[in-house]
C-alpha positions as CSV (number, residue, x, y, z in Angstrom):
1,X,-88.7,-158.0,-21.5
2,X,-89.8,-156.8,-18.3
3,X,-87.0,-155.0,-16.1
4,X,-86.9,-154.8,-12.2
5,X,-86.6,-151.5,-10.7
6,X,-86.1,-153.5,-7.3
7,X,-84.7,-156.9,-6.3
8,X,-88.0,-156.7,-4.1
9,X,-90.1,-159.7,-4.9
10,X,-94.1,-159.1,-5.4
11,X,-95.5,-162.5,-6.3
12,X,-94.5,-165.7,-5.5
13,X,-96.0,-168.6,-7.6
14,X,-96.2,-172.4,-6.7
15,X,-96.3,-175.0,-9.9
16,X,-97.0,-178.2,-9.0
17,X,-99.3,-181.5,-11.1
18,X,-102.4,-182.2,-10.1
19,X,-102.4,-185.5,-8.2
20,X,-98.8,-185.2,-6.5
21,X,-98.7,-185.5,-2.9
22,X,-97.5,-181.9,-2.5
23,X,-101.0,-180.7,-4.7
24,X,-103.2,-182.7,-2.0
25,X,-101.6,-181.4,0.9
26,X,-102.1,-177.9,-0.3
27,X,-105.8,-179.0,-1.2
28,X,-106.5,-180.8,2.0
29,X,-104.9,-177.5,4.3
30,X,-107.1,-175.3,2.5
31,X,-110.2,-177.5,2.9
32,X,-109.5,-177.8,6.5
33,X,-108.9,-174.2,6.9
34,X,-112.6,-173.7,4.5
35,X,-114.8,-175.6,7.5
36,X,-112.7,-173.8,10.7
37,X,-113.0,-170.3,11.4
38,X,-110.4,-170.6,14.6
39,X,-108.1,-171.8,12.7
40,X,-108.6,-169.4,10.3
41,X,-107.9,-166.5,12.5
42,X,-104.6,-168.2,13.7
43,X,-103.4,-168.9,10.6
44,X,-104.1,-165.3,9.6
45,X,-102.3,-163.9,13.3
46,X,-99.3,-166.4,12.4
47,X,-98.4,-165.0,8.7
48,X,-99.0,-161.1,9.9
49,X,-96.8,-161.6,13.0
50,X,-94.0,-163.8,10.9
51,X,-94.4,-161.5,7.5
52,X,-93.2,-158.7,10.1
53,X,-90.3,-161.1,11.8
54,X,-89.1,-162.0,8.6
55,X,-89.6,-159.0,6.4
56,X,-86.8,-159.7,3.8
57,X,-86.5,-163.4,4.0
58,X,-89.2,-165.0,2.4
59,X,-87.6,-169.1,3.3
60,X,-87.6,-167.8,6.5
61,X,-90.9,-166.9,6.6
62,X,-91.8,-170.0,5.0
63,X,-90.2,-172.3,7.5
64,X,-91.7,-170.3,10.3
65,X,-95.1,-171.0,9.5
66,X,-94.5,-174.7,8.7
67,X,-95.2,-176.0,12.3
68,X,-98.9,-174.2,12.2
69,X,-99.3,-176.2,8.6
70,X,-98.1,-179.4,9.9
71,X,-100.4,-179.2,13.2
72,X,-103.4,-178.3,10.7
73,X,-102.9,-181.2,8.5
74,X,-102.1,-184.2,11.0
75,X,-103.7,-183.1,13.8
């Protein structure tokens, strides 16, 4: 049994089937981001300027950087 000494979270882990449309997304965003070094360095700005904004609220960070993921994938 594993005890926390903190209520801090240090991984966060996506499960998801091959095949569902949530799996391609995540497959076609990180192919995009593979051939495109600009967006690259956005993406990379974005998460270290919103991982400081939302320092204990991990959905909020999450919804934050949804717009960026959006405008990668159907743009």
């Amino acid at each position: 049994m594993l005890k926390l000494r903190t209520i801090k979270r240090v991984a966060h882990l996506h499960l998801m089937q091959e095949g569902e449309e949530r799996w391609e997304k995540q497959l076609k965003f990180r192919n995009i981001l593979r051939t495109n070094a600009h967006l690259v360095k956005e993406y990379v700005t974005i998460k270290r300027q919103l991982a400081q904004e939302f320092n204990n609220d991990r959905e909020g960070y999450t919804e934050a950087k949804t717009e960026f993921i959006n405008k990668v994938l159907f743009n």
